[in-house]
Rosetta silent file (secondary structure, phi, psi, omega in degrees, C-alpha in Angstrom):
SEQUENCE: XXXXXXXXXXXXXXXXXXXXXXXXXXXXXXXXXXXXXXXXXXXXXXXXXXXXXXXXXXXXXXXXXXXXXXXXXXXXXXXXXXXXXXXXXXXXXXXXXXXXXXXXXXXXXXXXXXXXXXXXXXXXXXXXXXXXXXXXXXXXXXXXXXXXXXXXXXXXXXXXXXXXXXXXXXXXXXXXXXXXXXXXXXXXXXXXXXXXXXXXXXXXXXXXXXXXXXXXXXXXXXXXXXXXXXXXXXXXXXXXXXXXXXXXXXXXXXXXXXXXXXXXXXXXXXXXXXXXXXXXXXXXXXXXXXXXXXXXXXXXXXXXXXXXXXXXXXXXX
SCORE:     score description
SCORE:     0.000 S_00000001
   1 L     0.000  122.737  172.934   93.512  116.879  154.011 S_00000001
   2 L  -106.376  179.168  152.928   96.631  117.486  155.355 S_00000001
   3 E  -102.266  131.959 -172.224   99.493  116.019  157.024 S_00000001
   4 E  -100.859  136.086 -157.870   99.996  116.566  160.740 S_00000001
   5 E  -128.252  109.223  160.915  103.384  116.725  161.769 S_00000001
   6 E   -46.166  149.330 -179.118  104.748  118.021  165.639 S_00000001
   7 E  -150.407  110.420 -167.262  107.764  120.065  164.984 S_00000001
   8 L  -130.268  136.666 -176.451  109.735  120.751  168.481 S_00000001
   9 L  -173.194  126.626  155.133  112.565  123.680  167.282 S_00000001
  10 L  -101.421   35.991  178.574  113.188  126.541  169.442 S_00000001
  11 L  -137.964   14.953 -168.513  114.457  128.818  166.502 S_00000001
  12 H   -73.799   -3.102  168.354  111.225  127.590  164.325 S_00000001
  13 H   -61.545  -22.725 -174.880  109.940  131.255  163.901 S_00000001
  14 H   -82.287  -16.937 -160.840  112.976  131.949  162.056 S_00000001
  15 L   -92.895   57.706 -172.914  112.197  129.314  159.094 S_00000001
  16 H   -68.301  -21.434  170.019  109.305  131.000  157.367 S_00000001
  17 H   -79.667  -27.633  172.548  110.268  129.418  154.347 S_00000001
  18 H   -73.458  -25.819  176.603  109.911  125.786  155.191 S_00000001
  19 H   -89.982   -5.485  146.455  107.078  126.405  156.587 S_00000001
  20 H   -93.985   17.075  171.672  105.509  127.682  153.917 S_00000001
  21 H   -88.523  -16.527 -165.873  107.199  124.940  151.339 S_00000001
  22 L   -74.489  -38.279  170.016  105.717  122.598  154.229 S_00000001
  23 L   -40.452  -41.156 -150.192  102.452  124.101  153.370 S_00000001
  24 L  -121.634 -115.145 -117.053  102.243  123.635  149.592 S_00000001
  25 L   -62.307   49.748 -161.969  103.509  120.171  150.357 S_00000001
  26 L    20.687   63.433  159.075   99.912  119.390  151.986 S_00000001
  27 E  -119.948  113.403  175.945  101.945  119.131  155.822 S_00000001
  28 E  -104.864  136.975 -170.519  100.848  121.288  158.345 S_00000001
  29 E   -79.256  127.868  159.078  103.507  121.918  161.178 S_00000001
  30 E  -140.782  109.243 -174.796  102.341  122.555  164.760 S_00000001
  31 L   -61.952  178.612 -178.935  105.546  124.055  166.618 S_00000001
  32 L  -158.159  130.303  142.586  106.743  123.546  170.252 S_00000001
  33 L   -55.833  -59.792 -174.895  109.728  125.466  171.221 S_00000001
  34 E   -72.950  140.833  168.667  110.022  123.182  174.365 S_00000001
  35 L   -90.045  -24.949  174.421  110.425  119.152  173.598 S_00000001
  36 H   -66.169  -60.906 -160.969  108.179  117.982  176.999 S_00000001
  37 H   -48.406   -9.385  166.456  105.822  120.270  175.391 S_00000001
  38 H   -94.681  -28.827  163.123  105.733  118.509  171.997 S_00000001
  39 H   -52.431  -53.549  162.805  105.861  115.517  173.845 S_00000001
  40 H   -49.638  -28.869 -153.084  102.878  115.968  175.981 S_00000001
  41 H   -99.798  -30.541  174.275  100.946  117.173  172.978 S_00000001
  42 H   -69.087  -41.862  171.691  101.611  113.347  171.491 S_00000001
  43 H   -28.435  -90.485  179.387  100.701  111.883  174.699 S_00000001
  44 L    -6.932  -26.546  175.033   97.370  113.016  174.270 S_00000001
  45 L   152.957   98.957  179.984   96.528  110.928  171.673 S_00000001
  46 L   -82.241  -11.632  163.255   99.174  109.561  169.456 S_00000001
  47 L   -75.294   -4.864 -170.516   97.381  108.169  166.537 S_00000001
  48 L   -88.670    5.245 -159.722   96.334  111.986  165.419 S_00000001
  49 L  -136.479  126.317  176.130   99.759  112.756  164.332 S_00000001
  50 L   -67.625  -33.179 -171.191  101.616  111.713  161.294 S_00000001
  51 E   179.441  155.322  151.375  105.555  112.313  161.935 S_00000001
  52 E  -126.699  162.908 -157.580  107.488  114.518  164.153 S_00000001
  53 E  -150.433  114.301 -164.364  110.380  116.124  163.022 S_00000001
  54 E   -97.214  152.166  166.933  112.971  116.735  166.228 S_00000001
  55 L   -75.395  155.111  163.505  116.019  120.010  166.842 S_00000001
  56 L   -95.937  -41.741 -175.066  119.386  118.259  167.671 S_00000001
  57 L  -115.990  127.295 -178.128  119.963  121.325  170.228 S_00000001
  58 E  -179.796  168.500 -171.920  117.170  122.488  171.969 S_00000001
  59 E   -66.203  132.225 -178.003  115.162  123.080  175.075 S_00000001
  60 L   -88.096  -74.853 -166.737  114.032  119.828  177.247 S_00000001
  61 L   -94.679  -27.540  171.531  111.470  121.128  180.221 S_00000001
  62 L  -170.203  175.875 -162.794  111.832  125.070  179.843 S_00000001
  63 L  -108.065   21.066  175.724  113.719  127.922  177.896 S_00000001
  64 L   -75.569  -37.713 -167.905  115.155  128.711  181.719 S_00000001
  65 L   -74.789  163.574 -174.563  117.538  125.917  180.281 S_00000001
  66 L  -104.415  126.425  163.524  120.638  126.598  177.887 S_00000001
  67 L   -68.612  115.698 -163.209  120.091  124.685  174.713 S_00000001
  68 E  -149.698 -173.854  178.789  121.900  121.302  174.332 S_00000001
  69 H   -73.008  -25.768 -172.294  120.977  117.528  172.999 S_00000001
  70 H   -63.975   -1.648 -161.724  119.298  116.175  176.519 S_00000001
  71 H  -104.575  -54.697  176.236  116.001  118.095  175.152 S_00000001
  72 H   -46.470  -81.117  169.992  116.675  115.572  171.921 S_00000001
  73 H   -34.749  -61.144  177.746  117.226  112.408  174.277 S_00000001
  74 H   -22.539  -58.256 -149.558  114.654  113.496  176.044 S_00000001
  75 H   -93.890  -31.823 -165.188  111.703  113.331  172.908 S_00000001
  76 H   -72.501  -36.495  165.988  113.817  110.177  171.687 S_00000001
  77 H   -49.008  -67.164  179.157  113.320  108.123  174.809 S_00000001
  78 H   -57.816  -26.956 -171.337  110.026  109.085  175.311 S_00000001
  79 H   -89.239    3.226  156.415  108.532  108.593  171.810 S_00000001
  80 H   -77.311  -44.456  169.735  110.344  104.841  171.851 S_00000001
  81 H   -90.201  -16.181  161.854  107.759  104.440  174.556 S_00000001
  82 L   -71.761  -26.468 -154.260  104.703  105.892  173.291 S_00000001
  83 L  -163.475   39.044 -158.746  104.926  105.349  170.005 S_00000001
  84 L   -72.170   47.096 -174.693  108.062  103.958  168.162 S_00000001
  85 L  -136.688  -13.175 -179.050  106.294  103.561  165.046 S_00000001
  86 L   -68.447  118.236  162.299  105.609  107.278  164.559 S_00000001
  87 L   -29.658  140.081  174.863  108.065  108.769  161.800 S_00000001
  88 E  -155.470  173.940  175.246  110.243  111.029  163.169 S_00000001
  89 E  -158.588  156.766  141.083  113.737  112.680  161.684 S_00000001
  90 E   -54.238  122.014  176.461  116.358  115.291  162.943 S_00000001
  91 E  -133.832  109.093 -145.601  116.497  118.447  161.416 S_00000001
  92 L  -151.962  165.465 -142.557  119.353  120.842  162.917 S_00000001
  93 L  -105.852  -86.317 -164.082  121.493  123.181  161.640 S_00000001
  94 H   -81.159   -9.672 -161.064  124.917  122.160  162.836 S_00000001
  95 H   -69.987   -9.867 -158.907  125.231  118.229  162.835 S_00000001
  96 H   -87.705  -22.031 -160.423  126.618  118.042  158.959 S_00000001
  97 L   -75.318  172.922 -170.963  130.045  119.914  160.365 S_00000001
  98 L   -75.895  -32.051  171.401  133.037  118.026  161.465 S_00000001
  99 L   -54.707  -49.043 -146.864  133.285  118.424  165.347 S_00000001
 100 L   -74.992   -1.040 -155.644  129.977  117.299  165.639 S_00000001
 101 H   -67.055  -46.923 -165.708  130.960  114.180  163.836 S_00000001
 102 H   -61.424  -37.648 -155.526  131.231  111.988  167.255 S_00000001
 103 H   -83.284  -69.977 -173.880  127.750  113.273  168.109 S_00000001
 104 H   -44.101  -32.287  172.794  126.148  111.969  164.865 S_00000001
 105 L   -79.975   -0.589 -171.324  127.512  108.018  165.322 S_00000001
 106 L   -96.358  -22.165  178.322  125.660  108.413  168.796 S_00000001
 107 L  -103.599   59.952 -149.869  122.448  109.139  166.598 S_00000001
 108 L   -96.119  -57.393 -161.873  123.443  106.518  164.174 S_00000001
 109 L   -88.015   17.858 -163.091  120.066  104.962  163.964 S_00000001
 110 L  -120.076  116.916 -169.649  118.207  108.279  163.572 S_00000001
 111 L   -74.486  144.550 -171.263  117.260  109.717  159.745 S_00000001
 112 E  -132.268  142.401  179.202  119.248  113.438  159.983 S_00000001
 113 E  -144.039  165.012  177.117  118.799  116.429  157.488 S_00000001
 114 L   -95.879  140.098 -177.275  120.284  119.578  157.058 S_00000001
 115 L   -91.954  147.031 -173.472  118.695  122.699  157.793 S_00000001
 116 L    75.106  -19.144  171.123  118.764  125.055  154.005 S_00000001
 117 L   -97.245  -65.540 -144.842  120.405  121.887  152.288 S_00000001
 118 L  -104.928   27.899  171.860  117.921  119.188  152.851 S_00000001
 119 H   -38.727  -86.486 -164.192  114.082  121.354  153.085 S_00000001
 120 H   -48.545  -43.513  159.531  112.609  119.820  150.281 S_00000001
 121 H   -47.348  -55.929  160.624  114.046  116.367  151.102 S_00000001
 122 H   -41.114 -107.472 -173.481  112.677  116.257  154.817 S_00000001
 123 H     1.044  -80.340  167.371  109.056  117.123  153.324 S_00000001
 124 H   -40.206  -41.168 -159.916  109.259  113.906  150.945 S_00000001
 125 H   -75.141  -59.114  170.161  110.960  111.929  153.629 S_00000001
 126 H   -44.298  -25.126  173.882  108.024  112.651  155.832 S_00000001
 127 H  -102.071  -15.892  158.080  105.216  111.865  154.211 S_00000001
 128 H   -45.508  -45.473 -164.495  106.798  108.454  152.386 S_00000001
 129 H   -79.373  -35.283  163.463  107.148  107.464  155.901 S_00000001
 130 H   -59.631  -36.605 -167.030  103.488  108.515  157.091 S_00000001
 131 H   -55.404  -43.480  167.876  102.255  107.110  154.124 S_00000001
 132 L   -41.818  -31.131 -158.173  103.254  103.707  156.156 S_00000001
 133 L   -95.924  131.720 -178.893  101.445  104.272  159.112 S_00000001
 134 H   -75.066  -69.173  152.911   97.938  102.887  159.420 S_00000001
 135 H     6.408  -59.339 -167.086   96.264  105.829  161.314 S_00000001
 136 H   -41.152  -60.036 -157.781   97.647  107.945  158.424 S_00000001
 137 H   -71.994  -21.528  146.855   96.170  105.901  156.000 S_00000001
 138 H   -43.243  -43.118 -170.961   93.025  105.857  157.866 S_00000001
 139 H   -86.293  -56.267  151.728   92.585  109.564  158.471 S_00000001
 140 L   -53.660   -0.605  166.304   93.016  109.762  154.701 S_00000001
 141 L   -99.533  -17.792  176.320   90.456  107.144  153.798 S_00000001
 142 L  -157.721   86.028  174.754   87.953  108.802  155.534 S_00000001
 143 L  -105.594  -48.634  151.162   89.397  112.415  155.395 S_00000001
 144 L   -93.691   52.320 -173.723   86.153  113.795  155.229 S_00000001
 145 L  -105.962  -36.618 -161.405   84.726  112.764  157.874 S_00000001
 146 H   -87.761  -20.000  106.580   87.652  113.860  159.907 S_00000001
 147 H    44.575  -93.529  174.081   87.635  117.098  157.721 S_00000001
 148 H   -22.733  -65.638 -147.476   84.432  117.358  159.864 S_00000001
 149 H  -105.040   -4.524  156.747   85.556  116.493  163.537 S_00000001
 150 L   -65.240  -11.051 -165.755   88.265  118.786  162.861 S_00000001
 151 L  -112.315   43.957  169.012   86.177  121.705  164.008 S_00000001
 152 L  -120.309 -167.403  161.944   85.197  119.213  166.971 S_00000001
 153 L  -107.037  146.871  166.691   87.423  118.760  169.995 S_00000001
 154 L     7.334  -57.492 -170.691   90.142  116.777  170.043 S_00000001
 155 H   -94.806    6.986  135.187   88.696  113.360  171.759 S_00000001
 156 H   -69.796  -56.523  161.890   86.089  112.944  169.225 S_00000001
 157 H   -24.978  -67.256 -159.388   88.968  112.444  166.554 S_00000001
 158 H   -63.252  -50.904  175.158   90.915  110.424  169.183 S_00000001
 159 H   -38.632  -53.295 -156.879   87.245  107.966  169.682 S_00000001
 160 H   -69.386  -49.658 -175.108   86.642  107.947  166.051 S_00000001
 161 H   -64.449  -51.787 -166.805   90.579  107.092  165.023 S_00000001
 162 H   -75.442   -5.635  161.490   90.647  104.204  167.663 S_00000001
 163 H   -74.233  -50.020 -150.896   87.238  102.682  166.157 S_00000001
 164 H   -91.129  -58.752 -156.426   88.629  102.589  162.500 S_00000001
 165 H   -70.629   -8.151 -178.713   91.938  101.163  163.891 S_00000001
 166 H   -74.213  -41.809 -163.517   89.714   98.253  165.385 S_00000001
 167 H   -90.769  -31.944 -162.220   87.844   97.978  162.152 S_00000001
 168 L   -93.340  -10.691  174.125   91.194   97.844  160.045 S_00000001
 169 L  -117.906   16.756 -162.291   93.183   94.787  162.216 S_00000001
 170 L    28.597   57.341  176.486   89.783   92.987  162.431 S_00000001
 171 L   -91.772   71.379  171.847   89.799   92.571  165.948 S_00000001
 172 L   -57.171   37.788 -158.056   86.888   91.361  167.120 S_00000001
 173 L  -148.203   32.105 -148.335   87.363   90.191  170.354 S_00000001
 174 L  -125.383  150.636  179.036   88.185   93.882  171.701 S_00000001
 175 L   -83.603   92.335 -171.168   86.435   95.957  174.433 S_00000001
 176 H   -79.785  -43.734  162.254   83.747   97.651  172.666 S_00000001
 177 H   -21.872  -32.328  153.857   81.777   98.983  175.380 S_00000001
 178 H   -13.990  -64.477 -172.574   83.807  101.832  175.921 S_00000001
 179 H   -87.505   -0.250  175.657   82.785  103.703  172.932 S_00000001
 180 H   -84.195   -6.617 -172.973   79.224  103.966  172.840 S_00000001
 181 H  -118.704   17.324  137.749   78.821  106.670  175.208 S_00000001
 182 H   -35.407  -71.092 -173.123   81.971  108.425  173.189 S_00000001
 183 H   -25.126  -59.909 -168.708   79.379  108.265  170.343 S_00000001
 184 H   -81.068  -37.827  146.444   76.631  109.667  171.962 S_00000001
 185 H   -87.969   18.754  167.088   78.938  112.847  173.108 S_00000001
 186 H   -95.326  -27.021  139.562   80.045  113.536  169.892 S_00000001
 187 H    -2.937  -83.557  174.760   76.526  113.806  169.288 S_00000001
 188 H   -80.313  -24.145  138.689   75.573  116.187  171.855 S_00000001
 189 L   -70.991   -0.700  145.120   78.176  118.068  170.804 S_00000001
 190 L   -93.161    7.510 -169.940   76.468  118.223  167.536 S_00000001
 191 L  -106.367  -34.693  174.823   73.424  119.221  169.170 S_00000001
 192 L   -82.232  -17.824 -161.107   75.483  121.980  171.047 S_00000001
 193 H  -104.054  -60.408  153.996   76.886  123.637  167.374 S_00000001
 194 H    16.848  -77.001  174.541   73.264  123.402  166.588 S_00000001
 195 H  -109.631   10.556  136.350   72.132  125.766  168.835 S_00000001
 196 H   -47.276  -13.857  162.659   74.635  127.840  168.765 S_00000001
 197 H   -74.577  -44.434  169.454   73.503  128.319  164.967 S_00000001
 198 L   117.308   -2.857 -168.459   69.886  129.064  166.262 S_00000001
 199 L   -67.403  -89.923  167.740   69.072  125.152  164.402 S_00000001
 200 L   -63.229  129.659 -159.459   68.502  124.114  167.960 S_00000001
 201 L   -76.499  138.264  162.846   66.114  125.828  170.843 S_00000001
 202 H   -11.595  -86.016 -153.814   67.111  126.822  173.826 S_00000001
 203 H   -30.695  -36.496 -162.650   64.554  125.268  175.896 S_00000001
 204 H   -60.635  -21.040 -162.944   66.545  121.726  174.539 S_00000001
 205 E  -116.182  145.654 -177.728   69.662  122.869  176.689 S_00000001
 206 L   -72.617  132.081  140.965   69.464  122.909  180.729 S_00000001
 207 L   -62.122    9.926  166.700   69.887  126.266  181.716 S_00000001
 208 L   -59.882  -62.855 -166.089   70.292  124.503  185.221 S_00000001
 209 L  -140.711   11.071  165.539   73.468  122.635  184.458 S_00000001
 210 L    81.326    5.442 -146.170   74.267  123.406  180.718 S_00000001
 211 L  -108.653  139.419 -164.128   73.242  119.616  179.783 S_00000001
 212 E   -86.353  170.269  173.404   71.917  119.051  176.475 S_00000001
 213 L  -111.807  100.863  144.686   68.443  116.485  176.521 S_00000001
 214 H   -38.320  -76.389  154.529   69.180  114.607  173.915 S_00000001
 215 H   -27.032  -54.921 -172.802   65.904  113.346  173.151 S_00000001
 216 H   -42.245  -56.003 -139.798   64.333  116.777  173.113 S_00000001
 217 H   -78.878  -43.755  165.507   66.803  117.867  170.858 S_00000001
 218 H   -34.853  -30.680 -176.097   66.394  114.741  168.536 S_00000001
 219 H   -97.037  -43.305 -163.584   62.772  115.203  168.096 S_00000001
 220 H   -59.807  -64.988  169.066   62.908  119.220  168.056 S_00000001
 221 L   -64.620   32.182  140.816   65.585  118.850  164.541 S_00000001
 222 L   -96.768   -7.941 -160.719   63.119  115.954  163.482 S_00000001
 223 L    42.712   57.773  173.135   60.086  118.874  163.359 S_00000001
 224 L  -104.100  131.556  174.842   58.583  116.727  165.951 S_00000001
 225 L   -54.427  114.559  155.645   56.295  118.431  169.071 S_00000001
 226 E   -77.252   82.790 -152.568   58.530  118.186  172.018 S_00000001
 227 H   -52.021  -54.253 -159.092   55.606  118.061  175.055 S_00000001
 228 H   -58.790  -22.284  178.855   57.784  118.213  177.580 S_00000001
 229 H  -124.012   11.231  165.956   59.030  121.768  177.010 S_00000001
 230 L    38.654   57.286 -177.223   56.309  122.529  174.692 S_00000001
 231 E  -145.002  143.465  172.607   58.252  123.821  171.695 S_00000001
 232 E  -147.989 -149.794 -175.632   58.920  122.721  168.185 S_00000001
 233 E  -131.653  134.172 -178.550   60.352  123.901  164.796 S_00000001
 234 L  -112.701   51.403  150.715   57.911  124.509  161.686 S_00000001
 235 L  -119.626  112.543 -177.231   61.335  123.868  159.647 S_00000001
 236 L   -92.739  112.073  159.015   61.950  120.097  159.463 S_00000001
 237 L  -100.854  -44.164  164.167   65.685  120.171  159.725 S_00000001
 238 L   -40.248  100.022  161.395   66.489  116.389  159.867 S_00000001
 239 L   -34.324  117.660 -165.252   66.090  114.670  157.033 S_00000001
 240 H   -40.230  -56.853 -140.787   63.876  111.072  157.916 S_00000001
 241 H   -62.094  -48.765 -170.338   67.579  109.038  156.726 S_00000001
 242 H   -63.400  -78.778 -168.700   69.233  111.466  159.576 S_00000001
 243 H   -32.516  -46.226  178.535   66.556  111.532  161.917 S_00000001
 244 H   -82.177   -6.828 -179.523   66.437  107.648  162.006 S_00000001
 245 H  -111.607   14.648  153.062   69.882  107.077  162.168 S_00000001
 246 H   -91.964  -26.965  170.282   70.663  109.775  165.183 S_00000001
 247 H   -81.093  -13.216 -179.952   67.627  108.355  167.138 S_00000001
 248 H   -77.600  -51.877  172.224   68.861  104.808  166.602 S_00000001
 249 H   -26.299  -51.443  176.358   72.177  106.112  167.656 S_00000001
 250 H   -55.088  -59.967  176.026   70.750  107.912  170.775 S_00000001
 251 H   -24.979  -77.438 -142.565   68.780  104.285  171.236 S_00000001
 252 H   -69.487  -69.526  116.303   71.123  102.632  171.031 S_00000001
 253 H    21.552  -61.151  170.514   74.213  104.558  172.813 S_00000001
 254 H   -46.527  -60.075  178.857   71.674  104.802  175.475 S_00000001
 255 H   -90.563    5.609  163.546   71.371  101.598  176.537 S_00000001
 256 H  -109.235  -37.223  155.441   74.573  100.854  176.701 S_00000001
 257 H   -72.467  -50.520  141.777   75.346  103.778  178.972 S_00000001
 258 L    -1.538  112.499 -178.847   72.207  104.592  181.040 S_00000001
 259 L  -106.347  -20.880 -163.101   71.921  102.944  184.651 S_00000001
 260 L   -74.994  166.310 -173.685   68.511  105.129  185.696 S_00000001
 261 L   -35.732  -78.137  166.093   65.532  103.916  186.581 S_00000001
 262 L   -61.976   -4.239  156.124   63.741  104.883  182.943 S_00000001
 263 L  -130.217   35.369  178.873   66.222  102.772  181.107 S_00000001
 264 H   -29.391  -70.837 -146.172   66.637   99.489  183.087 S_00000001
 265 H   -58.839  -73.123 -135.409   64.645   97.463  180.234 S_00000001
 266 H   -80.402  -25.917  176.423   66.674   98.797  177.544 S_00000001
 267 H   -56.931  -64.091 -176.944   69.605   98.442  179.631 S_00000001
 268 H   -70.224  -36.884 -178.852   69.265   95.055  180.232 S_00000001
 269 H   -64.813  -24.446  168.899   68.065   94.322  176.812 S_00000001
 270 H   -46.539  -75.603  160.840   71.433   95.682  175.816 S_00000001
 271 H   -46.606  -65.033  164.698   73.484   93.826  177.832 S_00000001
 272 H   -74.250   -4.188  161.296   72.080   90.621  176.874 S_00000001
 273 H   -75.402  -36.194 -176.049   72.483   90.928  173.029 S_00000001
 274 H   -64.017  -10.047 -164.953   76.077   91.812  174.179 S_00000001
 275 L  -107.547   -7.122 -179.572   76.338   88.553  175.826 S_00000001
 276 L  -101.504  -28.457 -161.319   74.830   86.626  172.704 S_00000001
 277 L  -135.226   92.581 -175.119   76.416   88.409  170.331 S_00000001
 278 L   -85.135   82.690  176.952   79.928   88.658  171.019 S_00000001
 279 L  -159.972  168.484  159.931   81.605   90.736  168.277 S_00000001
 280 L   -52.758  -27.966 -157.983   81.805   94.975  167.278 S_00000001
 281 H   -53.868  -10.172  156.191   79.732   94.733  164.588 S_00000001
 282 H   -39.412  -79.765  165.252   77.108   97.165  166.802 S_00000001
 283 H    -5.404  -73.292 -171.289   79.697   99.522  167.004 S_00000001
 284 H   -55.941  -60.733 -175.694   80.988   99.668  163.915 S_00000001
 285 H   -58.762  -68.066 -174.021   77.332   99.827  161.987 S_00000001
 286 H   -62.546  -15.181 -177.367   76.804  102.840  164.320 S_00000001
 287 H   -91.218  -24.097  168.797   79.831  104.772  163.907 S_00000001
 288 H   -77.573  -19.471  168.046   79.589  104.857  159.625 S_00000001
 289 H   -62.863  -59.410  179.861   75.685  105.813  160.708 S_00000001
 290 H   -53.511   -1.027 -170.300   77.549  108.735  162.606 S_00000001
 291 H   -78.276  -56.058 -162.026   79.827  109.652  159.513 S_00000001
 292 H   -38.606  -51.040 -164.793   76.516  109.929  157.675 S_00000001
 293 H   -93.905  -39.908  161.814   75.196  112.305  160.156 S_00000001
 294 H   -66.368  -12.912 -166.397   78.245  114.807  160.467 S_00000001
 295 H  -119.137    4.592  145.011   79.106  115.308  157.561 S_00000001
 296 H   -92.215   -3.899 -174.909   75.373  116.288  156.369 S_00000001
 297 H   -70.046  -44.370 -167.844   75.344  118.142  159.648 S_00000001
 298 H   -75.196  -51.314  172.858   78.444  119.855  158.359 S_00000001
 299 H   -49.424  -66.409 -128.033   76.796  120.737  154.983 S_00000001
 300 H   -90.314  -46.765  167.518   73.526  121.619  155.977 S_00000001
 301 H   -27.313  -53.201 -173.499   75.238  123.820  158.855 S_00000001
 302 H   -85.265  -20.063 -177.064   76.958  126.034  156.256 S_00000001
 303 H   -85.673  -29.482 -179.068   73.830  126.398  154.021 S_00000001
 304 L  -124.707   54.743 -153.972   72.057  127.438  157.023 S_00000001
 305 L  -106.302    0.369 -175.897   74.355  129.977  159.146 S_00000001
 306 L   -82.602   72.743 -170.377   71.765  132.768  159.325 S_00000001
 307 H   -32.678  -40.506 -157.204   71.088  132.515  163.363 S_00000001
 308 H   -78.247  -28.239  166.781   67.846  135.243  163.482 S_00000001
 309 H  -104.062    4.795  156.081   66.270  132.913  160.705 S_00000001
 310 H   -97.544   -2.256  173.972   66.953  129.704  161.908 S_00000001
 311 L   -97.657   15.988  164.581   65.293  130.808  165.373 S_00000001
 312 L   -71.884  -17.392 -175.851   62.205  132.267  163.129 S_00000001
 313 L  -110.178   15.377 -174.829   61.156  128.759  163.017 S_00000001
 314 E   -93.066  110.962 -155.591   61.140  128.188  166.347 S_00000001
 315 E  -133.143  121.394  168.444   57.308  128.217  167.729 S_00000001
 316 E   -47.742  137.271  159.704   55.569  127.376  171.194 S_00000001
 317 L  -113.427    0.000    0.000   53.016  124.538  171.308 S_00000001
């Protein structure tokens, strides 16, 4: 598990050595030339990131621009409004010299390193200060699970991080409805890696409108007949502990999202536990059931990567 740290530099190609000292100091760097463009990349979802580490001179909006400090102002303003809690430091080249002296009381309140003096220092200073951060310590408390969801896209991590931060300031009183039918697509995108493995059949996926059937797929990795498309697996890959906690999931997930016809009752049934039983603790219970289930998904996945013999078990009923 590393730490991830934004880096906006529009000479960072030249530093090959920090970034690999950055390396061996578990931090992995993901550059921006541009500062909207490192900015933007925090937007997205500002709890994934551990520290950024800012250029004093550099580009703000494009490299059309001459390189000056408004690209700096720029990342400092904005990240006081997204996020002023994220670590962040200067790390520039010229700021230690004497003209620049004037410049440096304007950045008074800003930690500043030297580029070639201060490497090794920066590295330390960054991760003392992530160390700080709850998200950090979060991501690292359950690193593999997110381990896991790294090879997921992006806004399972961001679902998953904003559940744990829920569970860690005990807020019950918070709008949990949101997230169940997050849950239930990180799911079906575990359903989609599946069959792209050959674990999961075709038939389970529309070839209408690309949409996985959950259900199908839930019984079809349970080595359950699936009537409706009249296919099954003579490989049980779900374990019963898996099987029962991704169909309660599905259940469950379900009836908190689902408006049709065929899930009124369940719908409704839903709804009114939510109205008796006002707290997360649904939530919560289902999302360490969902740890459970990626990260044997993730095991089981690599033990079983041989597509042409996981579709060998795949047999019409």
């Amino acid at each position: 598990m590393k730490y991830n740290v934004i880096w906006i530099d529009d000479e960072y190609k030249k530093q090959e050595a920090f970034i690999e000292s950055a390396s061996l100091a578990g931090i992995s760097l993901i550059p921006f030339e541009i500062n909207k463009d490192g900015i933007d990349k925090i937007k997205e979802n500002p709890n994934a990131w551990d520290a950024i580490i800012l250029d004093a001179k550099g580009y703000k909006l494009s490299k059309d621009e001459k390189p000056s400090l408004n690209g700096l102002n720029y990342s400092i303003k904005q990240l006081e409004f997204i996020d002023p809690s994220l670590p962040r430091c200067i790390f520039t080249g010229y700021l230690d010299k004497k003209e620049y002296e004037s410049t440096k009381e304007f950045l008074d309140d800003e930690a500043i390193f030297t580029k070639g003096k201060d490497n090794d220092i920066v590295l330390s200073y960054l991760k003392s200060e992530a160390n700080r951060r709850l998200s950090t310590q979060l991501r690292f408390e359950h690193s593999e699970v997110f381990e896991v969801l790294d090879n997921y896209s992006s806004s399972c991590q961001k679902v998953v991080l904003e559940i744990l931060l829920q569970m860690k300031q005990s807020n019950i009183s918070f709008n949990d409805d949101i997230y169940f039918t997050p849950i239930r697509l990180i799911i079906e995108e575990l359903f989609r890696k599946a069959n792209k493995l050959g674990i999961l059949h075709d038939k389970c996926i529309s070839k209408n409108n690309g949409r996985v059937n959950l259900t199908y797929s839930s019984h079809f990795l349970a080595g359950n007949n699936v009537d409706n498309i009249w296919v099954r697996s003579t490989k049980t890959h779900f374990p019963k502990l898996i099987a029962n906690s991704v169909k309660s999931i599905l259940h469950t997930t379900g009836a908190a999202s689902h408006t049709s016809n065929d899930e009124t009752n369940r719908n409704i049934d839903f709804q009114q536990y939510k109205r008796e039983v006002k707290t997360p603790y649904l939530l919560f219970s289902l999302t360490y059931s969902l740890f459970d289930v990626l990260i044997w998904f993730e095991k089981y996945s690599k033990e079983n990567s041989d597509i042409e013999t996981n579709k060998s078990f795949w047999k019409d009923i």
